[in-house]
DODREN-688498 format. One record per residue (C-alpha): residue number from 1; residue in one letter; y, z, x. Coordinates in steps of 0.02 Angstrom, whole numbers, always signed. Layout:
<sites>
SITE   i aa      y      z      x
SITE NUM  A      Y      Z      X
...
</sites>
This chain:
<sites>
SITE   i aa      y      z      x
SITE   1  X   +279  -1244   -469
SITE   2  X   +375  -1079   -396
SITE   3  X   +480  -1001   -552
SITE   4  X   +613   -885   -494
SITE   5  X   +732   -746   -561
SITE   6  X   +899   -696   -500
SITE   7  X   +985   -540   -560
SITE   8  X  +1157   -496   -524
SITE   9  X  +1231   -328   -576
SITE  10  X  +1403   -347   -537
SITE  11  X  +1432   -185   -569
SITE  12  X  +1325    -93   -492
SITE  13  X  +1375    +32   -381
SITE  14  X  +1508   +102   -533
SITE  15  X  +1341    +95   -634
SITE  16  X  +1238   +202   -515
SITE  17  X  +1386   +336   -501
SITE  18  X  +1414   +350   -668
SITE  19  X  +1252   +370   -702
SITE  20  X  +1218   +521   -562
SITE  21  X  +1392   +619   -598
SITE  22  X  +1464   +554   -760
SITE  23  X  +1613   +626   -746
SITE  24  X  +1674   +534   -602
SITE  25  X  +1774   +381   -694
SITE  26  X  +1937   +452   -757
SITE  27  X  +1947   +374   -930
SITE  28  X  +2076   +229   -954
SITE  29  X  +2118   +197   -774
SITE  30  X  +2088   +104   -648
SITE  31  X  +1941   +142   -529
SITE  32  X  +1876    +73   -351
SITE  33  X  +1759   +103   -224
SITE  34  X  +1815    +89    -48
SITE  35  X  +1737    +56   +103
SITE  36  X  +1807    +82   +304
SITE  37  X  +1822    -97   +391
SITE  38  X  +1893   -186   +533
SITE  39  X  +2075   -211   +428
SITE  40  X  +2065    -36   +372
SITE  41  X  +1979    +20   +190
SITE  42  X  +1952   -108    +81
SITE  43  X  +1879   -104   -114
SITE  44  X  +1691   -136   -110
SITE  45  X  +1692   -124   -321
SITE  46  X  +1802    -99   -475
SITE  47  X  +1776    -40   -642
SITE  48  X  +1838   -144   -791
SITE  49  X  +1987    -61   -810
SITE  50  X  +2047   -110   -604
SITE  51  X  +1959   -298   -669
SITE  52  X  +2088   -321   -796
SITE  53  X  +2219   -295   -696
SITE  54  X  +2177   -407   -561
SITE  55  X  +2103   -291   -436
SITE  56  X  +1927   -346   -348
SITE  57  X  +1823   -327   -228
SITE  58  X  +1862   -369    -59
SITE  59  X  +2064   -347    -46
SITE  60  X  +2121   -215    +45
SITE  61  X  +2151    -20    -14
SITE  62  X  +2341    -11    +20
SITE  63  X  +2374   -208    -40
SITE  64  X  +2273   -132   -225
SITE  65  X  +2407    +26   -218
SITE  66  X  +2550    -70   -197
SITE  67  X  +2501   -157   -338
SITE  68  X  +2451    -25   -439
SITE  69  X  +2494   +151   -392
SITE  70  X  +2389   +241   -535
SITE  71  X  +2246   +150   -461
SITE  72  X  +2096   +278   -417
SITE  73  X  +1978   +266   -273
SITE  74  X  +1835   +360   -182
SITE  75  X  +1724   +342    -52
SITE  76  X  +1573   +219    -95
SITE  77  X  +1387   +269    -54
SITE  78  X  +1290    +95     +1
SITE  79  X  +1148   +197    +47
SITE  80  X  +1140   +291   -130
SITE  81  X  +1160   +119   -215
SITE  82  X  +1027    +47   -115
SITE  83  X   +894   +177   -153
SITE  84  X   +933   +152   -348
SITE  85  X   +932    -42   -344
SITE  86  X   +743    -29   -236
SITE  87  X   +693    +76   -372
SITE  88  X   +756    -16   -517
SITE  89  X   +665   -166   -408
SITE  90  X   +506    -50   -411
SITE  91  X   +523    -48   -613
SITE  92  X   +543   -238   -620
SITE  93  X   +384   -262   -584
SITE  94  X   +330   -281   -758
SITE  95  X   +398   -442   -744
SITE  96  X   +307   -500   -582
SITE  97  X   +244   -420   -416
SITE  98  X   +311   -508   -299
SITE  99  X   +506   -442   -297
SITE 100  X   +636   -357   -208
SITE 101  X   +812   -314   -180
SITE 102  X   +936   -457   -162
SITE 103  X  +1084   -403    -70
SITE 104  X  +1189   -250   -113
SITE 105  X  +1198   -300   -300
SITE 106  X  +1032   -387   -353
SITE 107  X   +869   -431   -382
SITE 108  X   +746   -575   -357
SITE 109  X   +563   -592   -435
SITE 110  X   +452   -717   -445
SITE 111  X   +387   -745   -600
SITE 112  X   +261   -881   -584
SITE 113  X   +129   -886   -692
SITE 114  X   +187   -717   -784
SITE 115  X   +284   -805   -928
SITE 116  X   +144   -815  -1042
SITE 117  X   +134   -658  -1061
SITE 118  X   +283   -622  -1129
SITE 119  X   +286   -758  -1251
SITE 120  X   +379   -903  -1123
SITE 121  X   +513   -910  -1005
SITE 122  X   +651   -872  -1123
SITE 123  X   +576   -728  -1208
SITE 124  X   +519   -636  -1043
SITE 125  X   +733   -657   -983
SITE 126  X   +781   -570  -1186
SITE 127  X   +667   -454  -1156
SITE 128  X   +732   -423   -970
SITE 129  X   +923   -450  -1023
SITE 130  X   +886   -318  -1166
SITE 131  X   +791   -189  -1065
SITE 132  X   +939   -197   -926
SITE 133  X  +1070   -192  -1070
SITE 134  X   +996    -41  -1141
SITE 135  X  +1021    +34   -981
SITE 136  X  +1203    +32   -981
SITE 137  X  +1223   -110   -845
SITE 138  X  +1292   -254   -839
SITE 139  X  +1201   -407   -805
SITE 140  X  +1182   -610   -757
SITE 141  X  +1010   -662   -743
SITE 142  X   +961   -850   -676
SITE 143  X   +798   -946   -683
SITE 144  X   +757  -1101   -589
SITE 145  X   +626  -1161   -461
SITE 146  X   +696  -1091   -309
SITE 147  X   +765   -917   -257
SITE 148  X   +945  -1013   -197
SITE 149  X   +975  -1107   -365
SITE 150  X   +926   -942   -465
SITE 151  X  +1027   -867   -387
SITE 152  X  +1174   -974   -390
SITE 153  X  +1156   -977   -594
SITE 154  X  +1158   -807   -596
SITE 155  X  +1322   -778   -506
SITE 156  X  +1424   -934   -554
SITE 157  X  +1317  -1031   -683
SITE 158  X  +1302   -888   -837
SITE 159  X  +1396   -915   -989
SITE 160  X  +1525   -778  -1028
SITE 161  X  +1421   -751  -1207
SITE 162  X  +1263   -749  -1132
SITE 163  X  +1169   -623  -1018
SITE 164  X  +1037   -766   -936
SITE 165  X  +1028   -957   -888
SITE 166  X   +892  -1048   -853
SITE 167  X   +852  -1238   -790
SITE 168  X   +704  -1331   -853
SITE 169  X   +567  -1353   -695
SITE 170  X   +595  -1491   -570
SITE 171  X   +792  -1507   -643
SITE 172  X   +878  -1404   -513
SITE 173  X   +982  -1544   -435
SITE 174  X  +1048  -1572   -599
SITE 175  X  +1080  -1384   -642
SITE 176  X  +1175  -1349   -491
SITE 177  X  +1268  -1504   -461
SITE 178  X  +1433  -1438   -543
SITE 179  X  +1425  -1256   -483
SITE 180  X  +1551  -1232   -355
SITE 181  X  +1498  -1233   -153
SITE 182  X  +1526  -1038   -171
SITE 183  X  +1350  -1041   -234
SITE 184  X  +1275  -1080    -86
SITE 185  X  +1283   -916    -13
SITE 186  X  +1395   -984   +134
SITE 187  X  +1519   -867   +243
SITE 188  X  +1688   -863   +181
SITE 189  X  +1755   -957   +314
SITE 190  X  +1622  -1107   +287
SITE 191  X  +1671  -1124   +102
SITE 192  X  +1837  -1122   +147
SITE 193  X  +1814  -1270   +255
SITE 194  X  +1709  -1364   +140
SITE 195  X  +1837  -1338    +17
SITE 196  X  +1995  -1424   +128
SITE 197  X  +1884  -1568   +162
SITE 198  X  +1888  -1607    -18
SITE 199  X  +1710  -1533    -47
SITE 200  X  +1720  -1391   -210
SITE 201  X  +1567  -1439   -308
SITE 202  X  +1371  -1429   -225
SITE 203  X  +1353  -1601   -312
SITE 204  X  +1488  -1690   -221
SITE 205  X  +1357  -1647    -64
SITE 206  X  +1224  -1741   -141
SITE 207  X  +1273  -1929    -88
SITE 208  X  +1340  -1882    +78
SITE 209  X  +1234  -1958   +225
SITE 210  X  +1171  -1797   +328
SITE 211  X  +1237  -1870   +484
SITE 212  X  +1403  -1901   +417
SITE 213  X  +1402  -1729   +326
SITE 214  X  +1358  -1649   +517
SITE 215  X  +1505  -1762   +587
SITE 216  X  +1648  -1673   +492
SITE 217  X  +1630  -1519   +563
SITE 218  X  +1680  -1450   +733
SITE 219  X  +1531  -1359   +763
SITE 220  X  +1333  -1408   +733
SITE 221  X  +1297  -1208   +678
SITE 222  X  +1416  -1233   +536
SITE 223  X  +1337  -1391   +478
SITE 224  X  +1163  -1335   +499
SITE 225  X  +1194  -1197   +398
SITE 226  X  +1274  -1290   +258
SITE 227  X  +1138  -1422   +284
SITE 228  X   +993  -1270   +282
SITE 229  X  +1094  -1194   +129
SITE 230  X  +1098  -1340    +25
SITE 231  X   +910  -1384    +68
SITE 232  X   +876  -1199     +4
SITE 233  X   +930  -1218   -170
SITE 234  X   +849  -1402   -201
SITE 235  X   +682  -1317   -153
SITE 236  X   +684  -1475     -1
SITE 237  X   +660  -1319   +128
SITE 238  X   +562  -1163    +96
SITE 239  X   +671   -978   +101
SITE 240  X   +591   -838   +177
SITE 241  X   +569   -706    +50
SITE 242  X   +478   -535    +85
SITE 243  X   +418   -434    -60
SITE 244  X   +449   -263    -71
SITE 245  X   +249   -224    -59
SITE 246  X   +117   -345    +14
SITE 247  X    +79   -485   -131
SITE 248  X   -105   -415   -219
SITE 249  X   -243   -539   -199
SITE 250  X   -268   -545   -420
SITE 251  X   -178   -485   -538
SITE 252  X   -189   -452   -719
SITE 253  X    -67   -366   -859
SITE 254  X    -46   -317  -1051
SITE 255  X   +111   -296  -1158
SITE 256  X   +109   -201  -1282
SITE 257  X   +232   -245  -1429
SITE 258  X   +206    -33  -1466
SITE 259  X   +207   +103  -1338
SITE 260  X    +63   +182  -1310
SITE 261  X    +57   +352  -1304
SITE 262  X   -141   +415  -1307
SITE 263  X   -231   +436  -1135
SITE 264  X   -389   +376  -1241
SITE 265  X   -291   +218  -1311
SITE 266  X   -225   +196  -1108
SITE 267  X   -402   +190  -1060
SITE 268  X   -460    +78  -1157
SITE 269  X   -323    -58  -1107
SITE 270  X   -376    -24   -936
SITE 271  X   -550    -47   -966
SITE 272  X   -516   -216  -1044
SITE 273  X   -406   -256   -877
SITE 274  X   -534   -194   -777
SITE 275  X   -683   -320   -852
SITE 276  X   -530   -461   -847
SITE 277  X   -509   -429   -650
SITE 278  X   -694   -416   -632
SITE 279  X   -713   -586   -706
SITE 280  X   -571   -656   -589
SITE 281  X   -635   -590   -443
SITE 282  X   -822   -655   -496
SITE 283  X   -739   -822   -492
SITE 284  X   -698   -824   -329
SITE 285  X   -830   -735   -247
SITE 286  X   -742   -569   -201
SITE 287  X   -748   -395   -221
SITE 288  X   -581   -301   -229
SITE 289  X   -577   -155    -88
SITE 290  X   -417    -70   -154
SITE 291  X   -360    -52   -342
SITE 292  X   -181    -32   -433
SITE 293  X   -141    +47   -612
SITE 294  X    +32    +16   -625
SITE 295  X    +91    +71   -802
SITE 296  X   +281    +21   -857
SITE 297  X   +356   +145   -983
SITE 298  X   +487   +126  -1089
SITE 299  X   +635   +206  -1026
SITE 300  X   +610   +105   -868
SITE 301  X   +529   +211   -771
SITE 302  X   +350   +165   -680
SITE 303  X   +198   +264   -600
SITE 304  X    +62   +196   -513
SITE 305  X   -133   +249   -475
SITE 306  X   -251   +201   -334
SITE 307  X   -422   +192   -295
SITE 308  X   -493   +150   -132
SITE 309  X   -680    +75   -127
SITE 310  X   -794    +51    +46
SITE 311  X   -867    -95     -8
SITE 312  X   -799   -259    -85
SITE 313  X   -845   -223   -265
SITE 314  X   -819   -329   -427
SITE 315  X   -908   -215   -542
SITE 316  X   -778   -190   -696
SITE 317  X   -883     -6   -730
SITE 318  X   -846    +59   -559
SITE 319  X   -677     +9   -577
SITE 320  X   -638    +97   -719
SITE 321  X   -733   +250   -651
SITE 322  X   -647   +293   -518
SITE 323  X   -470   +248   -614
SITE 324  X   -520   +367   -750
SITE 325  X   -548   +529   -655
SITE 326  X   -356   +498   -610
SITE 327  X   -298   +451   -814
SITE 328  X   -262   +652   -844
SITE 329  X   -128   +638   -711
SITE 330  X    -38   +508   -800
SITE 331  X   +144   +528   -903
SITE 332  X   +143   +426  -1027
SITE 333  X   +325   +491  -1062
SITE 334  X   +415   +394  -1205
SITE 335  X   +276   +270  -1208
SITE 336  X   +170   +135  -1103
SITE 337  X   +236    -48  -1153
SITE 338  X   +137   -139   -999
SITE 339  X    +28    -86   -895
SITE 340  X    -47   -211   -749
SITE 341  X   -214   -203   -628
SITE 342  X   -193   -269   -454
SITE 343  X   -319   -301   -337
SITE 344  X   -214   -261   -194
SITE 345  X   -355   -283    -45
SITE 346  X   -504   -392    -87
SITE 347  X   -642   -449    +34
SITE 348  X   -791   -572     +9
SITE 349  X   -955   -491    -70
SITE 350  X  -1084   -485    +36
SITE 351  X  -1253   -538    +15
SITE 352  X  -1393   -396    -58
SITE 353  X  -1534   -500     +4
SITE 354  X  -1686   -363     -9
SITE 355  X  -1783   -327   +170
SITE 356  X  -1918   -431   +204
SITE 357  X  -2100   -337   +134
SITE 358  X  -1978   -178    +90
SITE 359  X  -2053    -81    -54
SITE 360  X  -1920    -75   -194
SITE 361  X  -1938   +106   -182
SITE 362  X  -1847   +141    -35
SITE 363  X  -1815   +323    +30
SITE 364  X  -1627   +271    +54
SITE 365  X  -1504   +225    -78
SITE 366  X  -1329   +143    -44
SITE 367  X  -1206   +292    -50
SITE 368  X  -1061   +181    -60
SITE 369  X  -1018   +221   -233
SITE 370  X  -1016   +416   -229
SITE 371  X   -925   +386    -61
SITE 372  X   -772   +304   -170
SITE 373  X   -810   +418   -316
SITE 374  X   -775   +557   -209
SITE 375  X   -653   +496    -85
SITE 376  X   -535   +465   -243
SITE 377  X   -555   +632   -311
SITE 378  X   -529   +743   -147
SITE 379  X   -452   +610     +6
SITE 380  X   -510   +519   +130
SITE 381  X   -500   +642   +249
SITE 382  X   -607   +781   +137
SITE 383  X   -774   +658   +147
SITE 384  X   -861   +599   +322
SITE 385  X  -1037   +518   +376
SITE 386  X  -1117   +575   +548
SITE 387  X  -1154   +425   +655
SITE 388  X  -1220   +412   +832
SITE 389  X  -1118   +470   +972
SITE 390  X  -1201   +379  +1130
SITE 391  X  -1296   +558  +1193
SITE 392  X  -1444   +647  +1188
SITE 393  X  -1383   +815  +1203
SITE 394  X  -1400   +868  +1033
SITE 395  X  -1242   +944   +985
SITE 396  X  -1138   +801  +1031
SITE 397  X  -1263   +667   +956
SITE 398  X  -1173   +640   +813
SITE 399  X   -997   +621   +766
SITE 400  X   -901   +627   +607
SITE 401  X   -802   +496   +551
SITE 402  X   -694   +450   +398
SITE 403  X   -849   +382   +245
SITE 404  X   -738   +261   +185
SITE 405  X   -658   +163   +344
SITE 406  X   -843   +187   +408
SITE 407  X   -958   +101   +250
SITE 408  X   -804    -41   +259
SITE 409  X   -862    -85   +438
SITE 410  X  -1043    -84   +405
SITE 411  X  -1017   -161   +234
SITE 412  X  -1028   -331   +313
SITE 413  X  -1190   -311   +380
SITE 414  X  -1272   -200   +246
SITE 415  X  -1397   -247   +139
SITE 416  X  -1440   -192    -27
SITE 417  X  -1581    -70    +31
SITE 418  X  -1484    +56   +135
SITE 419  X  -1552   +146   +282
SITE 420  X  -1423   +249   +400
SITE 421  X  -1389   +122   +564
SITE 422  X  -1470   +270   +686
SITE 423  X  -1509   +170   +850
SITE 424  X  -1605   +310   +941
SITE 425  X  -1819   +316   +941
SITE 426  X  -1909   +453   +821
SITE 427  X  -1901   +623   +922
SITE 428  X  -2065   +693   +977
SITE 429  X  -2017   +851   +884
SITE 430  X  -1940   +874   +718
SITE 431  X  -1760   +897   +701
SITE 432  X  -1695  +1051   +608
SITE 433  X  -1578  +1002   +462
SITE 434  X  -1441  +1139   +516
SITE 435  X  -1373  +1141   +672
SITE 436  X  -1272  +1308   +716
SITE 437  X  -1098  +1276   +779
SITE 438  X  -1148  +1360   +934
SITE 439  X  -1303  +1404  +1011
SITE 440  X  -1323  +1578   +991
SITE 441  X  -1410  +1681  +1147
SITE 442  X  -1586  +1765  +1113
SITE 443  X  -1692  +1870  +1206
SITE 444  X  -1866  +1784  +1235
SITE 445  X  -2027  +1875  +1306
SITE 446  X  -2156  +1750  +1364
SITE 447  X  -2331  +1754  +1438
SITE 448  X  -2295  +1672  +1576
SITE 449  X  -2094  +1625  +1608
SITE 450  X  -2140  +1441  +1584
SITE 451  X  -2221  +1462  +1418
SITE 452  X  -2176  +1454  +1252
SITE 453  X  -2104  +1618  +1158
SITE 454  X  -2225  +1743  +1117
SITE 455  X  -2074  +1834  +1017
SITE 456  X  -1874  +1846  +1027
SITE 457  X  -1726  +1932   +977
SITE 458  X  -1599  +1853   +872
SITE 459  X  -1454  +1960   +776
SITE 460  X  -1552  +2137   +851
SITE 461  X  -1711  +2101   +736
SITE 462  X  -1859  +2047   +845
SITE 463  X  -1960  +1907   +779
SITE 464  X  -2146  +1896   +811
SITE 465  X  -2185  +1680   +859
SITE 466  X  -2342  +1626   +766
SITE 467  X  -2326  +1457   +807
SITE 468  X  -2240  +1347   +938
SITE 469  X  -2224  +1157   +973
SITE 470  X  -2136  +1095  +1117
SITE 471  X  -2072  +1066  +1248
SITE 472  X  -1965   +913  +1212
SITE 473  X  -1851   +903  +1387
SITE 474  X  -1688   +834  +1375
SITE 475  X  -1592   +815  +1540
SITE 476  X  -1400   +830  +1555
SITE 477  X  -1303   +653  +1579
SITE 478  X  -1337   +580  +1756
SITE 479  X  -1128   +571  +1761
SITE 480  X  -1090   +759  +1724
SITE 481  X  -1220   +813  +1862
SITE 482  X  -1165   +677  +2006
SITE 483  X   -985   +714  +1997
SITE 484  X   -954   +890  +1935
SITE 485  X   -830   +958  +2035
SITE 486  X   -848  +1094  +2187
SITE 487  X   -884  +1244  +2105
SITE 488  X   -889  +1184  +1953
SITE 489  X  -1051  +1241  +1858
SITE 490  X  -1166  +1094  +1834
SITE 491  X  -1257  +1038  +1668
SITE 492  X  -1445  +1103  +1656
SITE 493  X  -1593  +1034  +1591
SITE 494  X  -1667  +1095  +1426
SITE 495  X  -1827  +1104  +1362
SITE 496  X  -1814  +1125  +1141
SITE 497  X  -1962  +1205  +1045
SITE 498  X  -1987  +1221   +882
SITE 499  X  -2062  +1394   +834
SITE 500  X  -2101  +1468   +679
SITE 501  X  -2100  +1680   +640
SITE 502  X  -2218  +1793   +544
SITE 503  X  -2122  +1745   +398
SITE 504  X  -2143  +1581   +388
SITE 505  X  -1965  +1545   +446
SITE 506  X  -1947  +1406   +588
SITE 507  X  -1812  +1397   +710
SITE 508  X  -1770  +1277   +850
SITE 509  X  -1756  +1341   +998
SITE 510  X  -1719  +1292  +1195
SITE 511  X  -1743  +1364  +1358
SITE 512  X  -1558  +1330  +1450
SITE 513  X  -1623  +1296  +1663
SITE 514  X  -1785  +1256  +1745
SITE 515  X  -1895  +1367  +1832
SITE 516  X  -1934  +1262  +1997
SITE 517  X  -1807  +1147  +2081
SITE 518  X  -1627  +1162  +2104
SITE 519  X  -1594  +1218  +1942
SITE 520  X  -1723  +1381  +1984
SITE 521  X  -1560  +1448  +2099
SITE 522  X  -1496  +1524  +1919
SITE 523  X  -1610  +1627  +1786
SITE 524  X  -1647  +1519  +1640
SITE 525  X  -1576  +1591  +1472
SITE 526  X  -1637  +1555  +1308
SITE 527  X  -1526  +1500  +1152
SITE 528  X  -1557  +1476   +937
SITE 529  X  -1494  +1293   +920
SITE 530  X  -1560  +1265   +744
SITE 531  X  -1640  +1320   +576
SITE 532  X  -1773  +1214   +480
SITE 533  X  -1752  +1217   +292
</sites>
């Protein structure tokens, strides 16, 4: 069963301004935040000076002065205030990932299946109550099975000596019956109806037939939304809640009961998470594709560390490899008290089923590990694999593309003895390893114009050819040459050699244009493509 937190921080926005200019509250006076509205300004919240004397949110600016003249205002910030609360949300995730904002003054997280680590339900709300107290801010914190009835204890269910309330699991009906229908997070206008027919407590909604309920009011929307409401908090109809980040896939924590300061003692705790996740994942069959380190300190601040992997992995030692080349970056600060391991993307494994008569001994090993290894140390934009291109013209063959996105996409078809997916036949010629970025022009002398080079020019140092193999012809796309434009020049054939010097160094080489057919209109030139290792 779903197990639910509600945190209200009534004070909030006076909290958050305090905090960023201290000196902001005159001392013993009353002070409000004000807002621009429809009626005019109006006070959006008070400090607990303005509280005791009556003055809250909601009434108007000039209705609080009348009142109280001394009474000091400025401008609120909403935007300000909502930047802290998301990351004060971003911090509660020690308590559960699955959380987010909850309004203009709260929080939700789900906390199912988290309690145990903290000792139960009620310790993991003292130790949430005392972290937020510490803080400075004050706080109302509800538990129950669904996000309505938390939050209804939190706002209108907390005793005044106590900083959390909880219901037992599958006793919200009970635990809400006598909270008033404010609690069901109704317009103003709807709970002021329900209240003059006679309605003030959610209970007294319990035994009313649905139909009869819809009857006594003049329009449908407001009874389906008191109807919807109601359903809400009973847990009888699901409430749409979005996280703050995509739920991960697993999930495992530690709590430390002392700080840790070490990197070397930080380690180790992730190691241990790391084999924990492995095991989880094992379970289920899946490899986790993108990896979280979130690490809580303790004066409520959080960072976080990633590592991306191109193949569905639940290896516990690669893990923790490519998390530790990012430990030196972390701030420990005042201390680590929990630190939790997400597998935020996670895929199936697949199979590693050997090739059929392959030698164990294959030429080709799978590079998906150094791929992450170094994708996490310099980006995924710093490493790329060459793949096919769809041509034959040798400098636009290949194409580079990102290593990781690219080993993801084959992963599914891989197998565990890895050869490059390279669709084209063997060449009848060797390929050079190095390709220059540009052919460079040479000057060739031949026997006969047709014939290999007998010796060339390259960088104004001749070159005497001891050997030659070729030619290896390779014609321009059929498209380029059809419909090239009027006076546009078209592609020519080439014919590639691969020639080797008195030195013993071997270049690849190519004579640009025929010597016979159309293409004998314009002198052939010759060009250094390549250089064999």
């Amino acid at each position: 069963m779903k197990r639910v937190v509600s945190i209200w921080l009534p004070s909030w926005p006076i909290f958050r301004l305090k905090r960023a200019e201290p000196a902001v509250e005159p001392s013993g006076q009353p002070f409000a935040l004000i807002e621009g509205g429809a009626h005019g300004l109006a006070i959006t919240a008070v400090n607990g000076e303005a509280a005791r004397l009556g003055i809250e949110a909601g009434i108007s600016l000039a209705d609080a002065r009348a009142a109280h003249p001394d009474l000091v205002s400025r401008l609120a910030e909403p935007e300000k205030d909502r930047i802290a609360l998301l990351k004060l949300a971003r911090w509660a995730g020690r308590y559960g990932p699955n959380r987010h904002i909850d309004g203009r003054d709260g929080l939700w997280i789900d906390i199912t299946g988290v309690a145990h680590l903290f000792g139960g339900e009620e310790a993991l709300l003292d130790d949430m109550a005392r972290r937020l107290q510490s803080f400075g801010v004050a706080v109302q914190i509800g538990l129950a099975d669904t996000l309505g009835a938390a939050h209804a204890l939190a706002r209108f269910g907390c005793p005044p000596e106590a900083a959390w309330v909880m219901t037992p699991a599958s006793e919200t009906r009970e635990a809400v019956g006598l909270l008033p229908v404010e609690a069901l997070r109704l317009e103003a206008s709807r709970v002021l109806l329900l209240k003059r027919l006679g309605l003030r407590h959610i209970g007294q909604l319990y035994d009313i037939p649905r139909d009869s309920l819809a009857r006594r009011f003049r329009s449908s929307d407001v009874a389906s939304a008191v109807l919807v409401r109601l359903d809400q908090v009973l847990g009888e109809e699901e409430e749409p809640r979005r996280p703050m980040q995509p739920p991960p896939v697993l999930s495992v924590a530690r709590v430390f009961a002392e700080p840790l300061i070490s990197s070397e003692a930080l380690e180790a705790f992730a190691g241990e998470l790391a084999v924990e996740l492995a095991v989880a994942l094992a379970a289920k069959d899946l490899g986790v594709r993108v990896l979280r380190l979130t690490f809580y300190r303790a004066d409520g601040t959080a960072g976080t560390i990633t590592a991306a992997m191109s193949t569905p992995s639940h290896d516990a030692r690669h893990m923790i490899a490519l998390l530790k080349e990012k430990f030196p970056n972390i701030d420990a600060g005042f201390g680590v008290d929990l630190l939790r391991l997400d597998a935020v993307r996670a895929g199936k494994r697949g199979a590693t089923q050997k090739r059929f008569m392959e030698a164990q001994s294959s030429p080709f090993r799978d590079p998906s590990e150094l791929v992450d290894r170094l994708v996490n140390r310099f980006g995924q934009d710093a490493i790329t694999v060459l793949r096919p291109n769809g041509s034959h013209i040798p400098e636009r063959a290949e194409i580079r593309l990102p290593a990781l996105e690219t080993l993801a996409a084959e992963g599914a078809s891989r197998v565990s003895s890895y050869a490059p997916p390279w669709p084209y036949p063997p060449k009848r010629l060797e390929r050079p390893a190095f390709l220059l970025s540009r052919p460079e022009p040479i000057e060739v002398t031949a026997g006969v114009p047709a014939d290999p080079p007998k010796s060339f020019i390259w960088r104004r140092v001749e070159r005497r050819v001891v050997r030659a193999e070729g030619p290896e012809r390779i014609a321009p796309e059929w498209w380029l040459t059809l419909y090239a434009d009027e006076g546009q020049k078209k592609p020519r054939t080439r014919d590639y050699y691969r020639i080797e010097d008195q030195k013993g160094a071997m270049y690849w080489v190519f004579r640009h244009g025929l010597y016979e057919g159309e293409e004998a209109r314009e002198r052939p030139s010759w060009f250094l493509h390549g250089l064999f290792a």
